[in-house]
Backbone as a ProteinNet text record, in pm:
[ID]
protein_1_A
[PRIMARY]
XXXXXXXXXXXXXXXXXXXXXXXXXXXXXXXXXXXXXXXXXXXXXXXXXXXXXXXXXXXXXXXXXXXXXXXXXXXXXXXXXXXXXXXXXXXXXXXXXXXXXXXXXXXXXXXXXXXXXXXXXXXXXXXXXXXXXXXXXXXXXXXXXXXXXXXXXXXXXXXXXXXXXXXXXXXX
[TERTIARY]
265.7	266.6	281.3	399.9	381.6	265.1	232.2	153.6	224.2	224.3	334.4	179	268.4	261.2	169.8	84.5	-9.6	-112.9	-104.5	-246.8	-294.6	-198.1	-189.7	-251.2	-220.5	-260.6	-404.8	-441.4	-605.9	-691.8	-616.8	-666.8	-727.3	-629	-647.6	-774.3	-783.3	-846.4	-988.9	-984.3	-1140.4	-1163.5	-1086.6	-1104.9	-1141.7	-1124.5	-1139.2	-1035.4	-903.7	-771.6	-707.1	-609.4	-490.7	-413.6	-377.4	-294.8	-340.3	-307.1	-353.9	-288.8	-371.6	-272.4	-196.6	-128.1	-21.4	-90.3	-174.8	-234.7	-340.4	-405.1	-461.4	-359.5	-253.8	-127.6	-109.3	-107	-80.1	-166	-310.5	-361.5	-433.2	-433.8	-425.5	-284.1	-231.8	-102.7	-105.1	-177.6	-199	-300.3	-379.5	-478.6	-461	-383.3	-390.7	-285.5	-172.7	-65.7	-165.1	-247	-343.7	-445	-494.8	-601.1	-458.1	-366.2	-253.8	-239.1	-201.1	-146.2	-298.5	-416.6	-531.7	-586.2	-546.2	-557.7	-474.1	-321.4	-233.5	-306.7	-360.6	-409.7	-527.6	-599.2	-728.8	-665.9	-547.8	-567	-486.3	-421.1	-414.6	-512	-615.4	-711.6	-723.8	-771.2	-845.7	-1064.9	-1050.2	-1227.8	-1287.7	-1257.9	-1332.9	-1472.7	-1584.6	-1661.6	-1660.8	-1674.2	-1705.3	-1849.8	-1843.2	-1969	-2105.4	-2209.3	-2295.2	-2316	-2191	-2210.2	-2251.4	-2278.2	-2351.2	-2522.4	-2572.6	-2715.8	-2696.2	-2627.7	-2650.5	-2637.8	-2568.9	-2558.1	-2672.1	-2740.4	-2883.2	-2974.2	-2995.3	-3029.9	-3060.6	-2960.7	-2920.1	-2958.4	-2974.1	-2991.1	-3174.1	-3193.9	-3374.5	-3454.9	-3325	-3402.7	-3367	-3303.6	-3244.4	-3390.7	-3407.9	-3498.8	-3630.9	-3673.4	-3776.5	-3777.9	-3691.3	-3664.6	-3717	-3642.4	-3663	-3812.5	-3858	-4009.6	-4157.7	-4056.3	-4194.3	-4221.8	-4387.4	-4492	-4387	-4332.9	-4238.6	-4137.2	-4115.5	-3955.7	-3903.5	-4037.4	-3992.1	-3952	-3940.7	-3916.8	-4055.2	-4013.4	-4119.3	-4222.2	-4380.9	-4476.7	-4465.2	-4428.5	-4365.4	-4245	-4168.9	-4031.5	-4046.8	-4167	-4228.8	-4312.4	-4415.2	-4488.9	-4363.1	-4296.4	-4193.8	-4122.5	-4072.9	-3976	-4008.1	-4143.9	-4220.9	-4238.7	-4324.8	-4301.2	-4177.7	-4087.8	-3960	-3896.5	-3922.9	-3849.1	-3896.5	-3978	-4090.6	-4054	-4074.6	-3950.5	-3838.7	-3789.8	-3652.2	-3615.1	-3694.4	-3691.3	-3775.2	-3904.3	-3901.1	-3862.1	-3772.4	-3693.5	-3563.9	-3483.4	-3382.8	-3398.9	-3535.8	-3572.2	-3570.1	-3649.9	-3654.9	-3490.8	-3426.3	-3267.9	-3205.7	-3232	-3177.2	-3234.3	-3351.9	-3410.9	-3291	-3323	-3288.2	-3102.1	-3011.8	-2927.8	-2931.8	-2964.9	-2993.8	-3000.4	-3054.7	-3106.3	-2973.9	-2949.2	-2820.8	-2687	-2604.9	-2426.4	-2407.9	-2280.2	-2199.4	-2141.7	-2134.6	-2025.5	-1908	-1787.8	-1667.3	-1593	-1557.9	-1454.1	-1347.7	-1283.2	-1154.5	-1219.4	-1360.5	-1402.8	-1459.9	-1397.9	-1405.2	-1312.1	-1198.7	-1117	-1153	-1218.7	-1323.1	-1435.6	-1502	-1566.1	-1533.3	-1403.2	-1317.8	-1242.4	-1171	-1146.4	-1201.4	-1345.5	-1424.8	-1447	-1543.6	-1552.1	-1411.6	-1312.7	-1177.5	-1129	-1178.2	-1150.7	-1331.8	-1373.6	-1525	-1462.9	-1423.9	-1423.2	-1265.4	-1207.3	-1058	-1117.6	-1184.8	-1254.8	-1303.4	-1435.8	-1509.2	-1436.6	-1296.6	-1241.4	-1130.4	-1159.7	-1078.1	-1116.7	-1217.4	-1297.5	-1320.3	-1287	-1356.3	-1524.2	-1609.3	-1760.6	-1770.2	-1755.1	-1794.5	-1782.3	-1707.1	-1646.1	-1698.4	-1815.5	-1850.5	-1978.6	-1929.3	-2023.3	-2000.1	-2125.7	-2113.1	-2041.5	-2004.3	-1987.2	-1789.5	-1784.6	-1626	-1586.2	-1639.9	-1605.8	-1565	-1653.9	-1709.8	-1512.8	-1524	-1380.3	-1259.5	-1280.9	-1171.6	-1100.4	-1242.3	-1260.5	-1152.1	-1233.3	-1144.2	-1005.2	-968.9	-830.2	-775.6	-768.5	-713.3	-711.1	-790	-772	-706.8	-699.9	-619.4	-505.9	-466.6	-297.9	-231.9	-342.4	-265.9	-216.9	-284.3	-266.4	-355.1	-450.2	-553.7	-650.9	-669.1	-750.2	-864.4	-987.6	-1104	-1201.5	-1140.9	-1226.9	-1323.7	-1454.8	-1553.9	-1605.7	-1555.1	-1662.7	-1779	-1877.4	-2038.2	-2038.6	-2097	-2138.2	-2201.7	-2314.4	-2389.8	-2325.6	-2256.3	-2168.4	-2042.5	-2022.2	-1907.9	-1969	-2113.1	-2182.2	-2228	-2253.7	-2271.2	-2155.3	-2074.5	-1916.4	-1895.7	-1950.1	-1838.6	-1941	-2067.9	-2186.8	-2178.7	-2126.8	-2068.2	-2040	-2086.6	-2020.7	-1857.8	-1782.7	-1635.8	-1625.5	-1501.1	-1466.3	-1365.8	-1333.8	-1170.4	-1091
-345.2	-359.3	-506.9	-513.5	-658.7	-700.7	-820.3	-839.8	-951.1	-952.6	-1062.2	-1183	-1264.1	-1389.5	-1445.8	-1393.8	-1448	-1392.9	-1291.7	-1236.4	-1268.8	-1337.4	-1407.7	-1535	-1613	-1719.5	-1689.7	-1535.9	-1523.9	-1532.3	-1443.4	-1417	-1536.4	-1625.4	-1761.7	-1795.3	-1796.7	-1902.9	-1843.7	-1704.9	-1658.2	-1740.3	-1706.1	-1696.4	-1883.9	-1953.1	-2112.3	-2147.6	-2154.6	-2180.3	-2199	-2292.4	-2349.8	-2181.6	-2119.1	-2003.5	-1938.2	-1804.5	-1676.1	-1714.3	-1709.2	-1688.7	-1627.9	-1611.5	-1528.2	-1410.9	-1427.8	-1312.1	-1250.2	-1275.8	-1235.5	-1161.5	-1193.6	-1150.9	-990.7	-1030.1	-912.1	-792.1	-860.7	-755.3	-694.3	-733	-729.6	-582.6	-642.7	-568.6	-420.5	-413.7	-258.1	-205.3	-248.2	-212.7	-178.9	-229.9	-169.1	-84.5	-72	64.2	188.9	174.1	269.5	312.6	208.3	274.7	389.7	351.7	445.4	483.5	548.6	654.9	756	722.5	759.7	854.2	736.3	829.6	907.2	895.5	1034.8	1134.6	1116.2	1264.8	1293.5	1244.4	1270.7	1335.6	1318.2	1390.8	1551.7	1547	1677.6	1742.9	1687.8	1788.3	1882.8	1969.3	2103.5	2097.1	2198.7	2214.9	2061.6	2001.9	1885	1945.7	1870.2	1897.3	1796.5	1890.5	1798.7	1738.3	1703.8	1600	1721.7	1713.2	1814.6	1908.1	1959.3	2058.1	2053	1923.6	1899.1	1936.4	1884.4	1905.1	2022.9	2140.4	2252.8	2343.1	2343.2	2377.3	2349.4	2281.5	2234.3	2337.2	2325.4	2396.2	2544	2599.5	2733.3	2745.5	2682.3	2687.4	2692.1	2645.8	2623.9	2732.8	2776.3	2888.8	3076.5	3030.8	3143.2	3149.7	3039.9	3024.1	3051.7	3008.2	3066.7	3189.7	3278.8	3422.4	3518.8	3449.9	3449.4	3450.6	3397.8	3345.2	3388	3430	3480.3	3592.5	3627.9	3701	3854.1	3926.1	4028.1	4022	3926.9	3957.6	4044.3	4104.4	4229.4	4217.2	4114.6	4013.2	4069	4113.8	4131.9	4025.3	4022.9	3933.5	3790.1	3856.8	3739.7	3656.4	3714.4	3612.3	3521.6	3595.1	3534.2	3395.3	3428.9	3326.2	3182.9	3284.1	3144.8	3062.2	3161.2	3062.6	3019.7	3056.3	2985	2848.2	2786.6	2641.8	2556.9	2631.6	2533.7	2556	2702	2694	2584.4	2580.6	2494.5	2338.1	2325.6	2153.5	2130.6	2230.7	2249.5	2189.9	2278	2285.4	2148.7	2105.1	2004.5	1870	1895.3	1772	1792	1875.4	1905.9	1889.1	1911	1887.4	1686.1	1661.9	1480.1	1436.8	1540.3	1463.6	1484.9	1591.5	1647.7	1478.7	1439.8	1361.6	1195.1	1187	1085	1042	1148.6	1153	1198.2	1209.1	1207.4	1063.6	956.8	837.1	733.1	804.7	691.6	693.9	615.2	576.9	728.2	837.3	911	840.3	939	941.1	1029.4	1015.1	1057.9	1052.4	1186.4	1228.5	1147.3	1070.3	998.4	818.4	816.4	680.7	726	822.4	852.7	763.7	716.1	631	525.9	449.4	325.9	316.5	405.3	347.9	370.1	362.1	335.5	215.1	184.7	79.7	-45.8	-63.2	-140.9	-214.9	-132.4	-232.3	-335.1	-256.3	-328.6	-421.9	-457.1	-561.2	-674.6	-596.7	-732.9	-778	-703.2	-739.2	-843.8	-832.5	-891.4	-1045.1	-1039.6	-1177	-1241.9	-1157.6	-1263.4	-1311.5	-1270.3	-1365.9	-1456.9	-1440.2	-1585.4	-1664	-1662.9	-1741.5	-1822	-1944.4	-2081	-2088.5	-2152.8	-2161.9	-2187.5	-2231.4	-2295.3	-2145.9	-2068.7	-1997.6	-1861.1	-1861.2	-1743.4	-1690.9	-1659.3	-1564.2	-1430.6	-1401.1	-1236.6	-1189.3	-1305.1	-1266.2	-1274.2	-1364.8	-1400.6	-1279.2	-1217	-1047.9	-976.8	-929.5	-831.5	-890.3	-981.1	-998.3	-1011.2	-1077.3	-1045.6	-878.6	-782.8	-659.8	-592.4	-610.2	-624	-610.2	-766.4	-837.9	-752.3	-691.4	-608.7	-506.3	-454.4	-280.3	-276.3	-375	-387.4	-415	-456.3	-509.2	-343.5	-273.8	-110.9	-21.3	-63.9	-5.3	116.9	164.2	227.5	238.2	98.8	7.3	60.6	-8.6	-16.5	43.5	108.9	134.1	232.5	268.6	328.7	334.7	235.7	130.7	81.2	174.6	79.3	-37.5	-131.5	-280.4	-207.8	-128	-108.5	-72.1	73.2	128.6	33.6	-42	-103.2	-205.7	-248.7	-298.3	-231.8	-99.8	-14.3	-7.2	29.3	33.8	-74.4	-192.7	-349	-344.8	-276.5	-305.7	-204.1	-51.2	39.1	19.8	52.9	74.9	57.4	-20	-41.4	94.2	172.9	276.7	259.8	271	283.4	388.3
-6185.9	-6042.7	-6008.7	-5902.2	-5883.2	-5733.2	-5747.6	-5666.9	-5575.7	-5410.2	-5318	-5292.8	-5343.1	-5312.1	-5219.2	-5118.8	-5052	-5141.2	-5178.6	-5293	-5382.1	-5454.4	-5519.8	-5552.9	-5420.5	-5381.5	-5357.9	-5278.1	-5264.2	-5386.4	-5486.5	-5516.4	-5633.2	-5670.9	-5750.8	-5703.5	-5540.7	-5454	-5486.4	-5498.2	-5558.1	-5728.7	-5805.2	-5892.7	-5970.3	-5797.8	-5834.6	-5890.3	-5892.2	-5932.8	-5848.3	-5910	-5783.5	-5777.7	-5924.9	-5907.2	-6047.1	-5999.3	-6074.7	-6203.8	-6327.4	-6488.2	-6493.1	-6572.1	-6642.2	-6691.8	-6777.8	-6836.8	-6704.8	-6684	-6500	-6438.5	-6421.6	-6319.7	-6383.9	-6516.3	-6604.6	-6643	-6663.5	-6622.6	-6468.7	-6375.9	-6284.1	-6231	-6271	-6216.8	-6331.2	-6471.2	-6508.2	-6430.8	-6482.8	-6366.2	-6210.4	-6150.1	-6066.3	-6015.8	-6133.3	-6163	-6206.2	-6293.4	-6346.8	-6219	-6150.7	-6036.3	-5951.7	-5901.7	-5806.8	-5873.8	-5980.1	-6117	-6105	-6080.4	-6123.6	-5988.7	-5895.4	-5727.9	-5709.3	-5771.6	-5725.5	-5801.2	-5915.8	-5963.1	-5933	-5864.9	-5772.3	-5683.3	-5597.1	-5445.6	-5560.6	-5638.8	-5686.2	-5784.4	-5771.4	-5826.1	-5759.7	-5823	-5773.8	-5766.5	-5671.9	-5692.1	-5634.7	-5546.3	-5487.4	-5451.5	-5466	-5403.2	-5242.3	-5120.2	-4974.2	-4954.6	-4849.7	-4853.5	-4818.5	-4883.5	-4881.7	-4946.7	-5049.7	-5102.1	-5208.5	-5318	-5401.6	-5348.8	-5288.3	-5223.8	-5208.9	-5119.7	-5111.4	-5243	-5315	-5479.4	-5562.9	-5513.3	-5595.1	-5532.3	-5382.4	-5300.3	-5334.2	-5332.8	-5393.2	-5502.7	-5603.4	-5720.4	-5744.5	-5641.6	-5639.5	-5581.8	-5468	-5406	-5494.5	-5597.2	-5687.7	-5794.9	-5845.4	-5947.7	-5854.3	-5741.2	-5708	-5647.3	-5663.8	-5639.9	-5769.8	-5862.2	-5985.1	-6033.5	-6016.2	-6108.4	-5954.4	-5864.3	-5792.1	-5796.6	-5750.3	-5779.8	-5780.4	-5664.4	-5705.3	-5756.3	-5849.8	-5905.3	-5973.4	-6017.8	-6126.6	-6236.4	-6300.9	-6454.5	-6519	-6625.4	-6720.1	-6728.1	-6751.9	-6782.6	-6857.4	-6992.4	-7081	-7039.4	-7015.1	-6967.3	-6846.3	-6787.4	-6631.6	-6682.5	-6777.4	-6825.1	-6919	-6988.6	-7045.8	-6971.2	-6847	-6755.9	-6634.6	-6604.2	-6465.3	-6490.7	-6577.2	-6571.8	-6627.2	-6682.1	-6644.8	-6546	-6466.4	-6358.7	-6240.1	-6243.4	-6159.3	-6151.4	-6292.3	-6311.1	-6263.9	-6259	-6266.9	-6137.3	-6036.5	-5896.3	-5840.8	-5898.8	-5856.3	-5898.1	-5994.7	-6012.6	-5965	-5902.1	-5793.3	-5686.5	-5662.8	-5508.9	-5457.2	-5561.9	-5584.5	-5584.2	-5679.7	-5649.3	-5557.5	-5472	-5293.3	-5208	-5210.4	-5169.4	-5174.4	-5294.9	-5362.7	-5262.9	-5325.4	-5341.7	-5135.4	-5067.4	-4900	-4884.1	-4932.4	-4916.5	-4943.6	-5037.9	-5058.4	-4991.4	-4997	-4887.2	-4962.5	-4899.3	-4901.1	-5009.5	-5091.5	-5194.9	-5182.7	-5174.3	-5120.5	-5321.7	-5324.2	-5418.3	-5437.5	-5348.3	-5331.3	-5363.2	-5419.2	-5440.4	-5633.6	-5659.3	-5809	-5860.6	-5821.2	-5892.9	-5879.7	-5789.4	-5780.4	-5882.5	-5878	-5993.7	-6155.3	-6187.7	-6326.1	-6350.9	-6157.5	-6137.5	-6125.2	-6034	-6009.5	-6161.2	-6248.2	-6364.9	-6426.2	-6447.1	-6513.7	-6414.4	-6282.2	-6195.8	-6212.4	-6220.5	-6295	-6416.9	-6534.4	-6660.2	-6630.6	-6544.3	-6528	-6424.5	-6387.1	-6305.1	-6379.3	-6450.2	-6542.3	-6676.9	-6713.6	-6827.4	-6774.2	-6634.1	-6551	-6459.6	-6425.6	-6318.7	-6386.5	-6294	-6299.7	-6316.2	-6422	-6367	-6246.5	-6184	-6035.2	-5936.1	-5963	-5870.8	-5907.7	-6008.7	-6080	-5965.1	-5866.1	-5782.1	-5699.9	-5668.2	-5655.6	-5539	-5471.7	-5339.4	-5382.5	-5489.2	-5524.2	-5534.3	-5663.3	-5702.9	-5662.3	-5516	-5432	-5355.3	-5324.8	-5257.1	-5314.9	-5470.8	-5538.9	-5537.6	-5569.3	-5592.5	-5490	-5365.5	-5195.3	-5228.6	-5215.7	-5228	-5287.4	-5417.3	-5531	-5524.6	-5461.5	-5407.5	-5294	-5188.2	-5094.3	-5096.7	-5173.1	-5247.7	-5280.5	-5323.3	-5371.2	-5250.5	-5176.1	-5036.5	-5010.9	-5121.7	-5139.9	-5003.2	-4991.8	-4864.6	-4890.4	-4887.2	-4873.1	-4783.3	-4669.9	-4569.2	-4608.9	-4547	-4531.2	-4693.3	-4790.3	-4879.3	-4856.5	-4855.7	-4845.1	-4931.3	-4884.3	-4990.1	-5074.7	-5122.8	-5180.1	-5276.7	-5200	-5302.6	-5418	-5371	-5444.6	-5555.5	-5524.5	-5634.5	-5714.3	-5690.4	-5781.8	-5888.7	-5848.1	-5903.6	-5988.7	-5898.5	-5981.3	-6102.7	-6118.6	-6231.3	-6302	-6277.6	-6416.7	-6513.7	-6621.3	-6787.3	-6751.7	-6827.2	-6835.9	-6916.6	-6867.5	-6989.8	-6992.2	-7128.3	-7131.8	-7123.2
[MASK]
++++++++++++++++++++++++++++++++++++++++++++++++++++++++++++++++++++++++++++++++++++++++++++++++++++++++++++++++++++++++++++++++++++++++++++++++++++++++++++++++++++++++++++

């Protein structure tokens, strides 16, 4: 992917450089052929989950098991005694993640390719940044700059969320 010439220039300007490397330019530019190669096959997936239906799937899943394991269920004694206290965990450690997972930014299906991308744009900063220029706030905008160049665009990116992302395990 080529990258035009004012981005370029930004993106140096993060990275504390008069202008982007050669090898920077280069990987820069797979990377971010691979993030658009990665989002066209996101919007053709199948089976998305929408916003909520993870929590409600847990949901369901809690109010099945306590159908299950209560006083009339009609489950034999023994199978009642083996699977009441894991059902019990089960449910209240689903319930803590309904909680949990309520508390935090929306996670959107179409920000799955962000966090594969996010790390390989940290790991692509930190083997070209200037010391001087090695800060979090550089990243966070390099990060920006570079996803914005794809035409991907950034919008309805929580900060939070994208530090989450830029601090992920790199996978290859």
């Amino acid at each position: 992917m080529s990258l035009p010439r004012e981005a370029r220039r930004r993106l140096a300007r993060l990275l504390g450089r008069a202008e982007l490397p050669l090898r920077c330019l280069e990987e820069l530019g797979a990377c971010l052929a691979r993030h658009i190669e990665e989002g066209r096959a996101e919007v053709e997936r199948k089976n998305k989950a929408g916003p909520g239906d993870v929590e409600a799937a847990i949901a369901e899943a809690c109010k099945t098991l306590e159908e299950l394991v209560g006083l009339d269920s009609e489950i034999d004694a023994d199978s009642l005694r083996i699977l009441r206290p894991h059902a019990r965990a089960f449910i209240s450690a689903a319930r803590d993640r309904i909680a949990e997972l309520l508390r935090m930014p929306r996670a959107y299906t179409q920000h799955d390719v962000l966090r594969r991308t996010c790390p390989r744009l940290r790991a692509i900063f930190e083997r070209h940044v200037a010391s001087g220029a090695n800060r979090r706030q550089n990243l966070r905008r390099f990060a920006f700059e570079a996803l914005f160049v794809t035409g991907a665009g950034t919008a309805g990116i929580h900060a939070a969320r994208l530090d989450e992302y830029l601090d992920a395990p790199l996978r290859r």
